[in-house]
N, C-alpha and C positions, 0 to 999 in steps of 0.2 A: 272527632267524628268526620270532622272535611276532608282531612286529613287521609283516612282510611278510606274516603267516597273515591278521591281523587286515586290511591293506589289500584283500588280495584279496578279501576276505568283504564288505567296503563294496560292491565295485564291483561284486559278483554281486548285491548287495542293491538298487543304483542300476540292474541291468539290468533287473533284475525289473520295477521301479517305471514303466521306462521304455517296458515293451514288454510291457503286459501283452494275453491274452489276449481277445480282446474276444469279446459272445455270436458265435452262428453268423453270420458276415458272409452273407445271401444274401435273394433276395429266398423268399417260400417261396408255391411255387404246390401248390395239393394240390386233389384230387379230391374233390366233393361228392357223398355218392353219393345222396342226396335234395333238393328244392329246397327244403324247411325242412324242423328249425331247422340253420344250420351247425353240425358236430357238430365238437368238438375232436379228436376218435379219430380224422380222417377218414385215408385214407394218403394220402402226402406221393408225388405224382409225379413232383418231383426237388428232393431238399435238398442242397446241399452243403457242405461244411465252409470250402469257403476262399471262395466265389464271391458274390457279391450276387445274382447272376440266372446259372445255368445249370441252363440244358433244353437245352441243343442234343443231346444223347441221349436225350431223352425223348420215346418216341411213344403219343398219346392216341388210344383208339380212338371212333367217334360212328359212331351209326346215324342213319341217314337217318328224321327221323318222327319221334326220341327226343331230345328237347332234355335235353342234362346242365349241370348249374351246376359251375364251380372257386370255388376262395377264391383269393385272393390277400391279404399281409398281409407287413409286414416285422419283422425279427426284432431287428435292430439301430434302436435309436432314432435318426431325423435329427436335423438341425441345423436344417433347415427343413421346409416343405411337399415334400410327392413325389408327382407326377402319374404315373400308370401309363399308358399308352395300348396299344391292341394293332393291330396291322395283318396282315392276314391275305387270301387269296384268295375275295374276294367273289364270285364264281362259283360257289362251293362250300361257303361256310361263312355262317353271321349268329351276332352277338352282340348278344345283349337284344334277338332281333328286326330288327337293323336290318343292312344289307346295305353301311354304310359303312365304309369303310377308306381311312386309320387311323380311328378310332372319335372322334368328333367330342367328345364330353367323358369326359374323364378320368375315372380312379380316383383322388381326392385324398386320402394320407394325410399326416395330422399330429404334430407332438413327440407331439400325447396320444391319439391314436386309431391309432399304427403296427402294432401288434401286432392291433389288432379285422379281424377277416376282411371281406373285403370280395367280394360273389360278383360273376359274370357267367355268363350260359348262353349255353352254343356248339350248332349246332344244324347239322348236315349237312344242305346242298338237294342235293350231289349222289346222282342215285337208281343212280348203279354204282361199282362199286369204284372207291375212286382215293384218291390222296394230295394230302397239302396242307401249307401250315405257317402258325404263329402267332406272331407277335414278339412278345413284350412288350417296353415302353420307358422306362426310369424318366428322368425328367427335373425336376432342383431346384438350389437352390439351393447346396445341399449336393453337395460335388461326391462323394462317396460314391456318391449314388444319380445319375447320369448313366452310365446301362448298357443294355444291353438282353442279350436272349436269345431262344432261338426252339426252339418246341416242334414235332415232326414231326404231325399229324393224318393218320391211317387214316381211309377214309369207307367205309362199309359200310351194304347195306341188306337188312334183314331181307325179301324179298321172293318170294312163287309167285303166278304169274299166268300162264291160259292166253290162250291167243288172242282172247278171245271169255267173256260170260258167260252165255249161254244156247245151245244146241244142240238140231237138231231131226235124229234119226236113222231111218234108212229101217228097217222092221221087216224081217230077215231077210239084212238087208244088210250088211258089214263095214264097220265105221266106220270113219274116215279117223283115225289115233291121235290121241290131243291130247297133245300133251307142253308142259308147262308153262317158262316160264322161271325158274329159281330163280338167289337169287343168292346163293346160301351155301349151304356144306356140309351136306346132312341127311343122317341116322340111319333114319329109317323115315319112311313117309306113308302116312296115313289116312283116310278117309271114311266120313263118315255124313250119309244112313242109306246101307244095303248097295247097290253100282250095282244096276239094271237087269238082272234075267236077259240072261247072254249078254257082259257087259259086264266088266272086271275092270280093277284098280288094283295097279300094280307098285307096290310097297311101299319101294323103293330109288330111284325117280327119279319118283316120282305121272305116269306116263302111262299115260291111259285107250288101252283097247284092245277088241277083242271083235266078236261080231257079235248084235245086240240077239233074243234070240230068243222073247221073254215074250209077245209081242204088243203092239197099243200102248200107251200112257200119256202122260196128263197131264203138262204143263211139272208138272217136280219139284225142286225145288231141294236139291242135297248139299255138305255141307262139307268139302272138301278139306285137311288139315292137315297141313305138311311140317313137322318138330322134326331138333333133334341132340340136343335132350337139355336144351342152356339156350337157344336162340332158337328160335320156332317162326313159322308164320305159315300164314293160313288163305283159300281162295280159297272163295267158295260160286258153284257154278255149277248152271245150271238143264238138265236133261235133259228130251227129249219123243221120243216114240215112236211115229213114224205110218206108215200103208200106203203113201199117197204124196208125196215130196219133192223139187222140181225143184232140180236146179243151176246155180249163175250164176259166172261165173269171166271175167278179166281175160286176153285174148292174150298171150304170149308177145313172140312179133311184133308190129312198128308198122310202120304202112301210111302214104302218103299218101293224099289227097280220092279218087283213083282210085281205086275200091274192083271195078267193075263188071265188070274181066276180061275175060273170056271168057262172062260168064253172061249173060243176059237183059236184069237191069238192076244200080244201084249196090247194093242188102238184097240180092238175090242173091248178087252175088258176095263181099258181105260174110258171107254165112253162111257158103259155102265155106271163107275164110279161119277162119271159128270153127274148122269142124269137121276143118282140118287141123292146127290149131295143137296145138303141143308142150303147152302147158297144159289142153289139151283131155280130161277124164277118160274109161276107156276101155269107159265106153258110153250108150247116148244120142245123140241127133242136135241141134244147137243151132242156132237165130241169133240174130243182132245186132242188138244192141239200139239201133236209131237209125231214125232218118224220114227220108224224102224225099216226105211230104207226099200221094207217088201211092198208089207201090208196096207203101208201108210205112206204117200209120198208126196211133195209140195216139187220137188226141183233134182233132173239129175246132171244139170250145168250151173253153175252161177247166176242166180236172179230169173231161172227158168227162161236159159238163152232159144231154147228151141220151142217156147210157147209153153200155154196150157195143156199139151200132149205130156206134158210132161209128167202133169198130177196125175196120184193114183190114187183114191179115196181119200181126196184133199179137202180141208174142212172149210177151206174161206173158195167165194164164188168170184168170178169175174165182174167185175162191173156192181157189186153191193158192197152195199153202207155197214159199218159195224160200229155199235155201239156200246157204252159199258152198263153191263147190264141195272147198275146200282142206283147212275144218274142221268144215264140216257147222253152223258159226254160223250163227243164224237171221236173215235177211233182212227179210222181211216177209211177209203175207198180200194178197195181191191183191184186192183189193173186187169190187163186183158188174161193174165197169168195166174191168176187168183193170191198174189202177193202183194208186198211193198215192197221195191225198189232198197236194196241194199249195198251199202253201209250207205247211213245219211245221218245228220243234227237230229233230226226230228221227223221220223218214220211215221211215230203217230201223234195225233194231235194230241191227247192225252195218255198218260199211262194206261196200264190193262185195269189196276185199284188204285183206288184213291187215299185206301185206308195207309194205316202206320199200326207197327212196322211193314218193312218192304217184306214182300213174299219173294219163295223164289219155287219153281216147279218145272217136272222134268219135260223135256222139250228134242232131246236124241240130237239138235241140230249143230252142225260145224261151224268154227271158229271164223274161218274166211272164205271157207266154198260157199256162198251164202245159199242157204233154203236149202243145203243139203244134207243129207247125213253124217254125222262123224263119224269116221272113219280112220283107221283098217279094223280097230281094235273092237273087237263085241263088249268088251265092258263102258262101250262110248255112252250106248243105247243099253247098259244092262241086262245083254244078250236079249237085243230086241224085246224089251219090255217083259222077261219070262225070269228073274237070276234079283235075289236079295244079299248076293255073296258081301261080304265086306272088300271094296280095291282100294287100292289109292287114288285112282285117276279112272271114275268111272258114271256116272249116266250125265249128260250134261242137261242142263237147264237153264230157262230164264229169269228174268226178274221184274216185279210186279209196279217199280219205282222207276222206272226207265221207257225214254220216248224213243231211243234210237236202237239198235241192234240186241244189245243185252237183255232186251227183252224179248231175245229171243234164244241167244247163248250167252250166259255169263261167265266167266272167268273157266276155269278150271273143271273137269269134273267133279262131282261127288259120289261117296261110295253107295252102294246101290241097296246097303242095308238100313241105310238114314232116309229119314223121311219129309217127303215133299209134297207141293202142292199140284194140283194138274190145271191147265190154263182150258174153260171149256169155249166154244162155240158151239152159235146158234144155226140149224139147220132150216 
């Protein structure tokens, strides 16, 4: 009986010996919460007791804008070298800056450098919410470390942003609301210094509201700041307050080269069209914004080198404010010419719309005579706003996404049988 006590005690002694416990088998990815120094404390974003590499339940959150660093580092000593590599959604994510996937050189850990952390920063480009994920790949000699795992990424961006960053509002007149796009949950929103008599700021989703009643004022610039409490983020936008403010707005409706109807001539009947159109605000009389060289004319030199003698039933004034008629974003100022100054970076302070996609609408204007007609050809103008014919190279237009020229002639003509938008002003 001892005998047999004694054998069995060997063989539990021999299991032991045989099958010992070894450190944590896994690879250990953890969370940096500063980019120096790597902190030992830091939390571990997924360790596990039996596994070399899993994450497949672990999801990492990144803001858009906020680059965070990980460690990575192994817990059990190889037998050889072990190459880390990651490959991930390059659309949406960069590590160390760079946009390649899989990540062209390794993480190389050694017998004597296994346990020293080793970082990378991962960095959200996408700017709206969305998901993604992260491989990591061990690959050595050691067949141990021939694994991989994958980490889920959340993209999030801390973001308010309105329409526009300057506005110019009519004194006494209800502003158009501005409501901002945020892309995360807030708590409260604030601004300083205090709006504009007349003006007020919903505290619960930052949209301006009100009817400006102080009298005018000065472009003033206020800062808008939406929080929950731990992310915040801050829009500064400029306000001005004047007696009078023209508006400019984008049709509804797209027409082809035949514009002329029933009216007089092609500007004719393209005002018509403004002033019946659904986008049309509900007062005010408008037209359109384009040439046919006769009936309708902005410039017969470059930039209207001979003045305002120039225009001939031109729709923008000398010396007034235009603004867009949706958010009351500021457009431009008219010069003594009733133009803007061409070719420049940024002719207007905002686009003509805000929306998406870009519009584009007929406009008759030339490429580099600026504010003039294009010319020689009558299918430039769609035989002067009267002709649907199908050309290859014919009514020219602009475009509703652009602050510099093109929003006034874009590219190439179009054929005069395809249909466009008409750009209106406020008289």
């Amino acid at each position: 009986m001892r005998r047999n006590w004694f054998v069995s005690f060997l063989f539990f002694v021999w299991f032991l010996s045989c099958n010992q416990v070894n450190p944590r088998d896994e690879l250990l990815f953890t969370l940096i919460s500063g980019l120096n120094p790597v902190s030992p404390a830091t939390t571990s974003v997924s360790v596990s007791s039996s596994a070399k590499i899993n994450v497949s339940s672990t999801s990492v959150l990144l803001k858009y804008g906020t680059p965070q660093n990980f460690g990575i580092s192994l817990v059990k000593q190889p037998t050889a070298n072990v190459d880390i590599t990651f490959t991930f959604t390059n659309t949406k994510l960069t590590i160390n800056g760079s946009g390649t996937s899989p990540t062209p050189t390794p993480l190389t850990f050694t017998p004597a450098n296994y346990n020293v952390v080793q970082t990378i920063s991962l960095n959200s480009t996408t700017q709206v919410l969305d998901s993604s994920s992260l491989t990591i790949t061990a690959t050595s000699a050691d067949p141990y470390y021939n694994t991989s795992g994958t980490v889920s990424i959340s993209h999030q961006r801390i973001y308010l942003a309105y329409t526009g960053n300057s506005f110019i509002f009519k004194e006494n007149v209800a502003i158009p609301s501005l409501t901002p796009t945020l892309s995360f949950v807030i708590t409260n929103c604030t601004v300083t210094p205090a709006l504009p008599t007349g003006l007020s700021l919903n505290a619960s989703n930052c949209v301006i509201s009100g009817t400006p009643t102080g009298g005018t004022l000065p472009a003033t610039t206020y800062a808008v700041t939406a929080t929950n409490g731990t992310d915040s983020d801050t829009h500064n936008i400029s306000i001005q307050i004047e007696t009078a403010v023209y508006k400019v707005f984008v049709t509804a409706a797209t027409f082809n080269g035949d514009l002329k109807g029933a009216a007089a001539d092609g500007p004719a009947g393209a005002d018509l069209k403004c002033n019946a159109d659904a986008n049309k605000p509900s007062t005010g009389t408008y037209k359109a914004m384009l040439t046919d060289g006769t009936n309708r004319r902005a410039c017969t030199t470059d930039n209207c080198g001979g003045g305002a003698g120039e225009n001939y039933y031109w729709v923008f004034q000398p010396g007034e404010i235009y603004v867009r008629s949706t958010d009351s974003a500021s457009l431009f100022t008219a010069n003594a010419s009733g133009i803007i100054l061409a070719p420049a970076a940024n002719m207007l302070n905002h686009s003509f719309d805000s929306g998406t996609p870009a519009k584009e609408y007929w406009t008759g204007f030339a490429q580099t005579s600026y504010w003039q007609k294009a010319s020689p050809t009558l299918s430039f103008t769609c035989s002067d706003w009267t002709s649907n014919a199908p050309v290859a190279d014919g009514g020219r237009v602009g475009t509703s996404d652009s602050t510099n020229y093109s929003s006034i002639r874009n590219g190439s003509g179009r054929s005069c049988d395809l249909l466009y938008h008409l750009l209106c002003v406020e008289q």
